[in-house]
C-alpha positions, 0 to 999 in steps of 0.5 A: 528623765523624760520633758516636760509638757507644756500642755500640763498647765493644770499643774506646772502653772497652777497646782505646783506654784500652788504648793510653792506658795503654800511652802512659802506662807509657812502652810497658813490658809491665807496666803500673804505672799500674793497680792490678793491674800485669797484663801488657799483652801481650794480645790486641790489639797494642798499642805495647810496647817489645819485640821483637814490635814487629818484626812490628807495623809499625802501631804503629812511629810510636808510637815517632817521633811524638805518640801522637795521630797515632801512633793516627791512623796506625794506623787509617790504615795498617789502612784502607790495607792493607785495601783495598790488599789486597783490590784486589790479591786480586780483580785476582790472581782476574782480576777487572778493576782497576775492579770489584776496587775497587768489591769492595773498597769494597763489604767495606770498607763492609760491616756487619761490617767496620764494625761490628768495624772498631775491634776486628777491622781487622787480621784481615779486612786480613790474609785478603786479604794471605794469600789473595793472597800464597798465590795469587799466583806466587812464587819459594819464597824470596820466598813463604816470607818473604813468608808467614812475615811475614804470617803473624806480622803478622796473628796479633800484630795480634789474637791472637782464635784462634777467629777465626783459626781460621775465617778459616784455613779460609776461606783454604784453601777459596779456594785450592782454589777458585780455585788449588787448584796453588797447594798445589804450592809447600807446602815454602814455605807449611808452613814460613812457617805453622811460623815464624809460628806459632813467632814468635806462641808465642815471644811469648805464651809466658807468656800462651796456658798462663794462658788455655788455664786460664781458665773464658772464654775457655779452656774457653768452648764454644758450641753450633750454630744460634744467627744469627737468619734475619735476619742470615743473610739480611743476606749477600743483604740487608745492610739487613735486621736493623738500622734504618739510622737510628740503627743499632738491631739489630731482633733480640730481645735474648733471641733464643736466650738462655737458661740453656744459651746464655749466650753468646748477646746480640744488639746492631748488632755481633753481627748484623753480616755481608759483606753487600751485593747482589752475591750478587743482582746475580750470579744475576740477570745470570749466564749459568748455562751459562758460569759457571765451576762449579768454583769456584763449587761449592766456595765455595758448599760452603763456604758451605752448612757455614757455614750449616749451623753458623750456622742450624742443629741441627748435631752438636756433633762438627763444631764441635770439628773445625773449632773453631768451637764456641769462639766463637758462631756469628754470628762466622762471618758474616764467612767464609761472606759472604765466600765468597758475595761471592767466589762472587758475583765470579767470575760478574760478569764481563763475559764471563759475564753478560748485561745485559738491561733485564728482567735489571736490573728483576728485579734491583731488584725481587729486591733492594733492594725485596724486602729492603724488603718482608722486613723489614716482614715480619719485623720490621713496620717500613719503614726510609727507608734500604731506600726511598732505595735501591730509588730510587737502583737504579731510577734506576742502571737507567735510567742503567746504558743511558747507558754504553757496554756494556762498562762497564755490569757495573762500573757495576753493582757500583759502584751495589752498593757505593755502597749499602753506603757510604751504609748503613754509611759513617755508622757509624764516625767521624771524629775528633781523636785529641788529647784521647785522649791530652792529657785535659782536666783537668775537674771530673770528673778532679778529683773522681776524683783527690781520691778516689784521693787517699783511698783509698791511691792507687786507686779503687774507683768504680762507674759506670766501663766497662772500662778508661776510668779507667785509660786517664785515668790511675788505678789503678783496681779498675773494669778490663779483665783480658786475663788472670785476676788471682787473686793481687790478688783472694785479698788482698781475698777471702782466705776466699772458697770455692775453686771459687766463687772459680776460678768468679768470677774465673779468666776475662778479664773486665770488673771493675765496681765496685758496691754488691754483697754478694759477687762474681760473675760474671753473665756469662761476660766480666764480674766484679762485685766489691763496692766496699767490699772495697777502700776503705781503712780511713779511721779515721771512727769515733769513740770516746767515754768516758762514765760507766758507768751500771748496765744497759748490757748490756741492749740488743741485743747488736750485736758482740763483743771478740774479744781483749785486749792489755795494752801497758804501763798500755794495754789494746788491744781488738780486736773487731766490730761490725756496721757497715755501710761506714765513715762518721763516724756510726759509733763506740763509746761506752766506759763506765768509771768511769776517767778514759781516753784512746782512739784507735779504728781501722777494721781489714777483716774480710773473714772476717767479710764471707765468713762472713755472704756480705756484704762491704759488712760488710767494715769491722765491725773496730775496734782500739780502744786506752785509756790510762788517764790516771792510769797505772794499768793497766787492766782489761778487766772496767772497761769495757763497750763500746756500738756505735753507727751499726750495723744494729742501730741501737745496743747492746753488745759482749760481753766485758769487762763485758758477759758 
C-alpha cells in the first residue's frame, strides 16, 4: 500500500542495505561481506550480537524470528513507542486523554515526522519518553533506572549528536516550562544522564576518536540563517513549501547555496517541520487573559532563539554554545515546532478557550484558506490539497455546533490532526519486508554476480546508490562509510597527494563509482573514485611477434621499457604504454628476427595514473616475458616493441632497440 519514495535515500539506500548486511554477517560487528570490512557500529542501531543489545529492545526479535518480520517489528515497535509516549507526555501536561491522542497524531503525521521517520523515529519517540519520565513524579530510584535506561536507548538508537544535542535543550526548555520542581529531584536526573552517557562512550569507544577527526562530520560547521520563510511558516501552515501531490518541495534547490554553504540543498526531506494548524487554532480561540503565561512565555522564548538561528544573520558564538552550528539550521525545525505545538497545547484547553461561530470562521479563514493564498503567493501555484482542506474545515465549522459544548475543543484539534493525516498519511508506505531480506534472483543479480566473478570477487559498478549492492550481497566499491577507510583506499591511490588525500577521503561519505580521472569529493557526504583504479588486471592484451622490419622506431613514441630481467635464456620486460582501460584491442607487437615465445601481462600503475592526475590510465603496465625457442639467451637490443590500441593509436616503445 502506498510508493515508495525515492527521495528516502537515508533508508532505502543506506539504513536498510545496512541491515540487509547485518543479516547477512550473521549480526558480527565487522562486516565480511563488504569489500572494506568497516565495522558496523554506526550511527543507526543495527542488529549486532553484542552487548549494546541490551539497550536495543527494537531489535531483539532479529535474534528469535525471520529477519522480515524482525524488520517489520521494528518499525512497528518505533511507531508504538511514539505515539504511546506522546500520549503519556501530553496527559502528564494535564491535557485530557482525547486531545493528548489527537496531539500525538497531529506530531505523528506531521511533515518531519514522516518525512525523517525512516531515519530519525527513534529520536523523536525518545523526547517524549524523557520529557515525561523527567516530569512525571518518581520515586528517585525508579526515576534513575527509568532514565539511565532511556537515556542509553535513545542514544544508541541513532547516535546523530548535533540532533542530540538540540533535542537535549528542548528538553529542558520544557521542563522548565511546564515543571521547572521537576530539577529538584537532580541526584536522579544527573547520575541517570552520567550512565547513559558512560553506557553510549563505552560503545562507541573505538568509533566517536575516529569521527571527531574526520572533515564531515567531525570538523563540519554550518552557519545561521539558511530555512526558507517558507518552511518556517510550514509550523503555522504545514502544507505551505510542498505540492501535496506528489510531495515536491516548492523551494529552489539552490536557495542560499553557494561556495560558503555547501551544506545547504533543499528536497521534501530538508523543508520538513512540526507543523500543523493548532498554533492557529490556539490564538483563535484562546482567552488571552486565562492563559497560562508562565509557560507560555518560556517555550515561546525558546522558540524565538530557534527562530532567530533558523531565519536569521545570528552571530556565529550562539551556534558554537548550543552546538547547533553542527548541523544545518533547517534540522531545528522539529524543536522549535515543537515548542510551538506545546505552547499551542497548553491554551486549547476547554477552560481556556472560547468557542464562538466568529472564533471558528476566523480560524478558517486564518488558516487553512490563508495557507492557500500564501502559497499562490510565494510560490504562484494552487495545490488541491490547501482547496480540500479549507473545504473540509468549513465544513468541521458547521458540524463542530452539532456536538455538545464540552466536546467541541477536541473535536476541533482532531479536525486539525486529521488534515495532517490526509496531507502526509500518503508519504511513507506500507510493504512486504520479505523481498528485503529473500532477494529475487533476477537477470540483473545475475549479471552483476558474473561481474564480480571477474573481477577478483568485488565490484566496481557505477550507477549503484549507497550501500544497495552490498545490502544484495556483494563486496562492492560503490558503498556507504560510516567511518573513513583511509587504509583500503591508500592501497589503490598509494601516491596520491597527502592533504588531497585526507581532504577526499577522511569523511563519512557515499563512495560512487564513475568514469572519472582522479577522486574527489564534490560534496561534503560523497566520494567520487575512478573505477578502473579497482578493476583487477584481466591479461586482455595480446602480444604478437613479428619480423623486425627497418624503420620502426619512427612513428609517435607511445611508451616506454622501463627495466630488463634476464630469467634463464628469457628476458622479462617490464614498461608502459599508453592505454586507456584494459580491453582485447590493446597489445604489443614485438619485432625480432628470433623465433620467441611471449606471454604479456596487464600490471596497475597507479604511479603513473597519479603522475598524469588519470587513473583511468591506471593499467598502462605491461610485463611481458620472451622465451626464445631455440634456447639461446636473448638480448634486449633484439628486439624493438610497438604498442597498439593506445591513445595514440599505435607507435614504439623506447628501450631496446628503440633508443
Amino acid at each position: 500500500m502506498g510508493v515508495a519514495r525515492r527521495i528516502c535515500t537515508d533508508e532505502w539506500c543506506l539504513m536498510t542495505p545496512l541491515f540487509q548486511a547485518a543479516v547477512r554477517n550473521k549480526f558480527e560487528r565487522i562486516n565480511r561481506t563488504s569489500f572494506y570490512n568497516e565495522d558496523l557500529r554506526n550511527f543507526y542501531a543495527l542488529p549486532l550480537r553484542d552487548w549494546g543489545l541490551i539497550f536495543r529492545p527494537q531489535l531483539w526479535l532479529f535474534f528469535i524470528a525471520s529477519p522480515a518480520r524482525a524488520y517489520s517489528f521494528y518499525f512497528a515497535f518505533l511507531f508504538s513507542t511514539f505515539l504511546i509516549g506522546y500520549g503519556l507526555f501530553f496527559r502528564e501536561l494535564g491535557i485530557s486523554p482525547a486531545v493528548s491522542a489527537a496531539a500525538a497524531l497531529a506530531i505523528y503525521f506531521c511533515g518531519y515526522s514522516q518525512f525523517w521517520w525512516t531515519t530519525v523515529a527513534p529520536l523523536l519517540a525518545g523526547f517524549a519518553w524523557i520529557a515525561w519520565i523527567l516530569l512525571r513524579p518518581m520515586k528517585p530510584v525508579v526515576k534513575f533506572v527509568a532514565l539511565a535506561y532511556t537515556f542509553a536507548w535513545w542514544m544508541l538508537s541513532h547516535f546523530y549528536v548535533p540532533f542530540l544535542a538540540e533535542i537535549a535543550l528542548t528538553t529542558g526548555i520544557v521542563v522548565l516550562a511546564f515543571r521547572p520542581r521537576a530539577i529538584r529531584v537532580w541526584r536522579a536526573i544527573v547520575p541517570a544522564a552520567l550512565v547513559g552517557i558512560a553506557i553510549v562512550y563505552a560503545y562507541f569507544a573505538g568509533v566517536i576518536p575516529v569521527m571527531r577527526a574526520t572533515i564531515y562530520p567531525g570538523h563540519r560547521t554550518v552557519g545561521p540563517g539558511l530555512v526558507h520563510p517558507a518552511s518556517w511558516a510550514s509550523q503555522f501552515y504545514p502544507l505551505v513549501d510542498f505540492d501535496a501531490r506528489e510531495y515536491e518541495s516548492l523551494i529552489p534547490e539552490d536557495y542560499r547555496a553557494g561556495p560558503e554553504n555547501v551544506n545547504v540543498w533543499w528536497n521534501i526531506s530538508e523543508v520538513a517541520s512540526v507543523g500543523s494548524y493548532l498554533p492557529i487554532l490556539a490564538l483563535c480561540l484562546v482567552e488571552f487573559r486565562r492563559a497560562p503565561r508562565r509557560p507560555i512565555l518560556i517555550l515561546l522564548a525558546g522558540f524565538a532563539l530557534m527562530t532567530f538561528w533558523e531565519l536569521a544573520p545570528a552571530p556565529m558564538w550562539l551556534g558554537r554554545l548550543l552546538y547547533w552550528n553542527h548541523a544545518p539550521p533547517q534540522r531545528l525545525l522539529f524543536c522549535s515546532g515543537m515548542l510551538l505545538t506545546l505552547a499551542s497545547l497548553a491554551v486549547l484547553r476547554s477552560d481556556l478557550v472560547s468557542i464562538t461561530p466568529v472564533r471558528v470562521a476566523i480560524f478558517v479563514m486564518a488558516g487553512p484558506a490563508a495557507g492557500l493564498l500564501l502559497k499562490r503567493a510565494i510560490f504562484g501555484m494552487t495545490d488541491p490539497a490547501d482547496s480540500i482542506l479549507c473545504a473540509f474545515f468549513a465544513t468541521v465549522a458547521l458540524a463542530v455546533w452539532l456536538i455538545p459544548a464540552r466536546m467541541r475543543p477536541a473535536a476541533l484539534i482532531f479536525a486539525a490532526a486529521a488534515a495532517n493525516v490526509y496531507a502526509f498519511g500518503r508519504f511513507n508506505p506500507v510493504q512486504s519486508a520479505k523481498p528485503i531480506f529473500d532477494v529475487p534472483e533476477t537477470a540483473r543479480i545475475q549479471v552483476l554476480r558474473a561481474n564480480a566473478e571477474e573481477n577478483s570477487g568485488f565490484l566496481a559498478e557505477p550507477r549503484f546508490l549507497g550501500a544497495t549492492l552490498n545490502g544484495l550481497g556483494f563486496k562492492s566499491v560503490s558503498h556507504v562509510l560510516m567511518s573513513p577507510q583511509l587504509e583500503v583506499f591508500r592501497a589503490y591511490f598509494p601516491t596520491m597527494d597527502a592533504a588531497a588525500f585526507e581532504q577526499t577521503f577522511n569523511r563519512f561519505a557515499h563512495v560512487e563509482v564513475a568514469d572519472v580521472p582522479v577522486p574527489s569529493s564534490p560534496h561534503w557526504h560523497q566520494i567520487r573514485v575512478p573505477a578502473e583504479a579497482f578493476r583487477t588486471p584481466r591479461n586482455l592484451r595480446e602480444a604478437i611477434v613479428e619480423e623486425y622490419f627497418p624503420g620502426a622506431c619512427e612513428g609517435p613514441r607511445v611508451g616506454a621499457i622501463e627495466q630488463f630481467k634476464s630469467i634463464g635464456t628469457a628476458l622479462q620486460l617490464s614498461g608502459w604504454a599508453r592505454w586507456r582501460g584494459e580491453d582485447p584491442n590493446q597489445g604489443l607487437r614485438i619485432l625480432t628476427r628470433r623465433k620467441l615465445a611471449a606471454n604479456l601481462e596487464t600490471v596497475a600503475r597507479p604511479d603513473y595514473a597519479e603522475s598524469i592526475q588519470d587513473y583511468r590510465f591506471g593499467k598502462v603496465g605491461f610485463r611481458l616475458t620472451l622465451s626464445p625457442l631455440d634456447h639461446r639467451p636473448l638480448a634486449p637490443n633484439e628486439i624493438v616493441l610497438l604498442g597498439f590500441g593506445t591513445v595514440s593509436s599505435a607507435g614504439f616503445l623506447r628501450g631496446a632497440g628503440c633508443p
